[in-house]
C-alpha positions as CSV (number, residue, x, y, z in Angstrom):
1,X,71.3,99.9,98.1
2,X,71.7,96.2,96.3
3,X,74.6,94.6,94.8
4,X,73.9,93.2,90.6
5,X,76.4,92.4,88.2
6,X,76.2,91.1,84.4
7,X,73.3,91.9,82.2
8,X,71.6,94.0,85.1
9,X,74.3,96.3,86.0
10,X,74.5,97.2,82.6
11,X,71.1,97.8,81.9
12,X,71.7,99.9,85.7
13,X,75.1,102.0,84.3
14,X,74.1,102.2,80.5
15,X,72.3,105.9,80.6
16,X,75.1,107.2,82.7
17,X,77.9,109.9,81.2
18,X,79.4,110.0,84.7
19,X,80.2,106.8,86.9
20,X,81.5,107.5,90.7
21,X,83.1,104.1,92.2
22,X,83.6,103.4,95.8
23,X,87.3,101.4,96.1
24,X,86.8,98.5,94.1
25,X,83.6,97.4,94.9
26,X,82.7,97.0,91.4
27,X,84.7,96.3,88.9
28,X,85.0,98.1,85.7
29,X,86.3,96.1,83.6
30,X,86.8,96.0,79.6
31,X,83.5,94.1,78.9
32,X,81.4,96.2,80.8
33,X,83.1,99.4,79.7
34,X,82.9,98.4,76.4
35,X,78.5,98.1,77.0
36,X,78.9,101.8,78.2
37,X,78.4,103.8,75.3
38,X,77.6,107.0,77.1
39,X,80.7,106.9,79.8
40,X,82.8,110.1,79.8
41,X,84.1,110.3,83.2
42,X,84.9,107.7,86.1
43,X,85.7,109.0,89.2
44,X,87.2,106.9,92.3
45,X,87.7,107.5,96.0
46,X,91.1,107.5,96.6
47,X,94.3,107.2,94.8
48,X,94.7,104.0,93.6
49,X,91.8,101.7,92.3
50,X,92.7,97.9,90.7
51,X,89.3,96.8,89.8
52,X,89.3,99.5,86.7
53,X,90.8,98.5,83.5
54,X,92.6,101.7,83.0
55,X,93.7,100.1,79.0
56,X,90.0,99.5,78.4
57,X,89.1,103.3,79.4
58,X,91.9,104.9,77.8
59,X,90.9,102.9,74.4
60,X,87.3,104.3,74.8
61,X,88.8,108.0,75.6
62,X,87.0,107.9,78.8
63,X,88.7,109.8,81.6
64,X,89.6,108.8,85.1
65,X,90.0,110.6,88.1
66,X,90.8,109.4,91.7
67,X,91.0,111.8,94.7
68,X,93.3,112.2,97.1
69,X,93.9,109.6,100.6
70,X,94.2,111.6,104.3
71,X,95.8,107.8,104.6
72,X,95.0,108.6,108.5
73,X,91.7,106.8,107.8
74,X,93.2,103.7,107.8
75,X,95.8,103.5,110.5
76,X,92.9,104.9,113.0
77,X,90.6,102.2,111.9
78,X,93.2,100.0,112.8
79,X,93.4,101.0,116.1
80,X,90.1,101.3,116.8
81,X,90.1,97.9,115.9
82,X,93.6,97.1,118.4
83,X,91.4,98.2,121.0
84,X,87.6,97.0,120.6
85,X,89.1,93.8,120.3
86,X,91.6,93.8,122.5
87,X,89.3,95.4,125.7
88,X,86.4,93.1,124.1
89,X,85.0,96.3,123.2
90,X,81.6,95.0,121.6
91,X,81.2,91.3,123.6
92,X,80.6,93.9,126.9
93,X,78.3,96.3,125.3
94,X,76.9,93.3,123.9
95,X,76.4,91.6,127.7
96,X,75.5,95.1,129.1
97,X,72.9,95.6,127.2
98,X,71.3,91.2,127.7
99,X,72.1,91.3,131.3
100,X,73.2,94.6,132.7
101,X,76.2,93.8,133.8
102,X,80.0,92.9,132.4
103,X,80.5,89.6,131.2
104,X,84.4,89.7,131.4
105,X,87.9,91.7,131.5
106,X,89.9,92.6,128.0
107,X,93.4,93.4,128.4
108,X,95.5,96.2,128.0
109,X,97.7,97.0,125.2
110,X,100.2,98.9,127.5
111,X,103.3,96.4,127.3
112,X,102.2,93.8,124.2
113,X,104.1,94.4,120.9
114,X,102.9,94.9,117.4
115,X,103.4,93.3,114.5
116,X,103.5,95.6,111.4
117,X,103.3,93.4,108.3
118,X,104.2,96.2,106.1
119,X,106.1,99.4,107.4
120,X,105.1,102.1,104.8
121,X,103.1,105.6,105.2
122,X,100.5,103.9,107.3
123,X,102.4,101.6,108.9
124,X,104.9,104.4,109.8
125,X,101.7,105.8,111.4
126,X,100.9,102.7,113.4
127,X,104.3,102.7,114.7
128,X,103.4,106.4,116.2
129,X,100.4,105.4,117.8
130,X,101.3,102.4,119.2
131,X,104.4,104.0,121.0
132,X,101.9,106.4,122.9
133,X,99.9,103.5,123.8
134,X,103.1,102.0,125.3
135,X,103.5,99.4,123.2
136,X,106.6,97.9,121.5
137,X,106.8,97.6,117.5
138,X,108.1,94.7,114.9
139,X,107.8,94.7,111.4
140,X,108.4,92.4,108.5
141,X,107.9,92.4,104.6
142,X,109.4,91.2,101.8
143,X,111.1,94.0,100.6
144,X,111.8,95.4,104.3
145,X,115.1,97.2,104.9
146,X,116.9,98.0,108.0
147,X,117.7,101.5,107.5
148,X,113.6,101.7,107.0
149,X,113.2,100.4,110.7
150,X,116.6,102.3,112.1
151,X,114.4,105.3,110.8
152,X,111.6,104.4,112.6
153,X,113.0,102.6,115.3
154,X,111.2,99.4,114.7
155,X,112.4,96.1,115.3
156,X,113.0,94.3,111.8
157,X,111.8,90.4,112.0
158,X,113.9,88.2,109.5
159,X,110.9,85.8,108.6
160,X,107.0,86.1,108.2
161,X,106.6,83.4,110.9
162,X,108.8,84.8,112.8
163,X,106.6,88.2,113.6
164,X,103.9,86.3,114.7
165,X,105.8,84.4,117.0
166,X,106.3,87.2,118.6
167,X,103.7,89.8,118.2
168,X,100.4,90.1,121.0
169,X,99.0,92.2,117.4
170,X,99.2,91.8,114.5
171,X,98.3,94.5,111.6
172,X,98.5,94.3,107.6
173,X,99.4,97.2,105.5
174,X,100.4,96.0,102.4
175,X,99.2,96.6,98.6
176,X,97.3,93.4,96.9
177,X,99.2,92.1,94.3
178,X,100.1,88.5,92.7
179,X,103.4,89.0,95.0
180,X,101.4,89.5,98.3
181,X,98.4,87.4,97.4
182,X,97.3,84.8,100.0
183,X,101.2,85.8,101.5
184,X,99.8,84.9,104.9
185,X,99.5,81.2,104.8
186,X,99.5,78.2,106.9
187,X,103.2,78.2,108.3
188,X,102.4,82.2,109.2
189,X,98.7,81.3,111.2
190,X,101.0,78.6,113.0
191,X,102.9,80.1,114.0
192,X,101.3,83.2,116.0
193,X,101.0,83.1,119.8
194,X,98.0,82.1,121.4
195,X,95.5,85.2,121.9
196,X,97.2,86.9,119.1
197,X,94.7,90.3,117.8
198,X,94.8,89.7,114.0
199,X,93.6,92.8,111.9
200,X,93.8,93.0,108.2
201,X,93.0,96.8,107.1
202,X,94.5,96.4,103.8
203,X,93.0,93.8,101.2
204,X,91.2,90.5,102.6
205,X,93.3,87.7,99.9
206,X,96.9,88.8,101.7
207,X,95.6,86.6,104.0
208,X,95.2,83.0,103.1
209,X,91.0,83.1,104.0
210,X,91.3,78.8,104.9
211,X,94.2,79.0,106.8
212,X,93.2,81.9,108.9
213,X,89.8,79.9,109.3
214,X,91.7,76.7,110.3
């Protein structure tokens, strides 16, 4: 129930044979596997994990072991975000509750179009639900093809800037890397329509935090 790191989460992890990590919310890497002399095993929710040094474990023979992804998780997080924000979901509970009444109207998604920023498993699975909600679907990446959207049935954007131009939603599901890292800069922010529904389920620095901000 407290976030430490350095000397204290050493002393914390040190009698441990056994380590279970949520996602990457603390890193293993080589220095602080190397201060764990007892570590055996490390086990990590989900399939992939880029916060443990896999050459530092495999050096110390300690094994690791992920677990598998439903992968649903994430695309129905996403649109329970969509909605919430798009009804202003929490702003009426929020008014309910201080004055007993509705402060305002949301809008429907029925008839706005989505922006997939990444059309893989879970974007596949946005496209899905955001056709029973009535809505039309874009997509864009870098490596993008259109025999990936002629599958799908998604419109395929030729630029970045371009799907947020012309997306009332937009919704990340890409892998962090040093390719996609802070991939959504400046020109991208400036170029989304007013109102736009920004949601980021994948890893905050796609996103360029200052130019979101600005």
């Amino acid at each position: 129930d407290d976030t430490i790191t350095g000397d204290a989460l050493i002393a914390r992890l040190r009698p441990f044979d056994v380590i279970c990590v949520m996602r990457e919310r603390t890193p293993l890497d080589a220095q602080l596997i190397g201060a764990l002399p007892n570590l055996k095993l490390v086990v990590t929710t989900g399939p992939r994990n880029a916060s443990i040094d896999l050459d530092a474990t495999r050096t110390a023979g300690i094994t690791v072991s992920s677990t598998e992804s439903r992968k649903t998780t994430t695309s129905e997080l996403a649109t329970l975000m969509m909605l919430a924000l798009n009804r202003r979901f929490i702003p009426e509970i929020d008014a309910l509750h201080s004055t007993g009444w509705q402060g305002g109207l949301g809008r429907d998604v029925a008839g706005l179009t989505l922006g997939l920023i990444g059309l893989g498993n879970i974007g596949a699975q946005m496209v899905t639900i955001a056709r029973a909600l009535g809505m039309g679907v874009v997509a864009w990446s870098p490596n993008l093809t259109d025999s990936r959207c002629a599958a799908l049935a998604v419109g395929r954007m030729e630029s970045l800037p371009a799907l947020m131009d012309r997306a009332d939603v937009v919704s990340v599901h890409m892998v962090l890397s040093d390719r996609s890292r802070h991939l959504i800069g400046a020109e991208a922010f400036a170029a989304a329509r007013p109102g736009q529904v920004f949601i980021n389920t994948s890893r905050g620095p796609i996103a360029d935090e200052a130019a979101l901000v600005d």
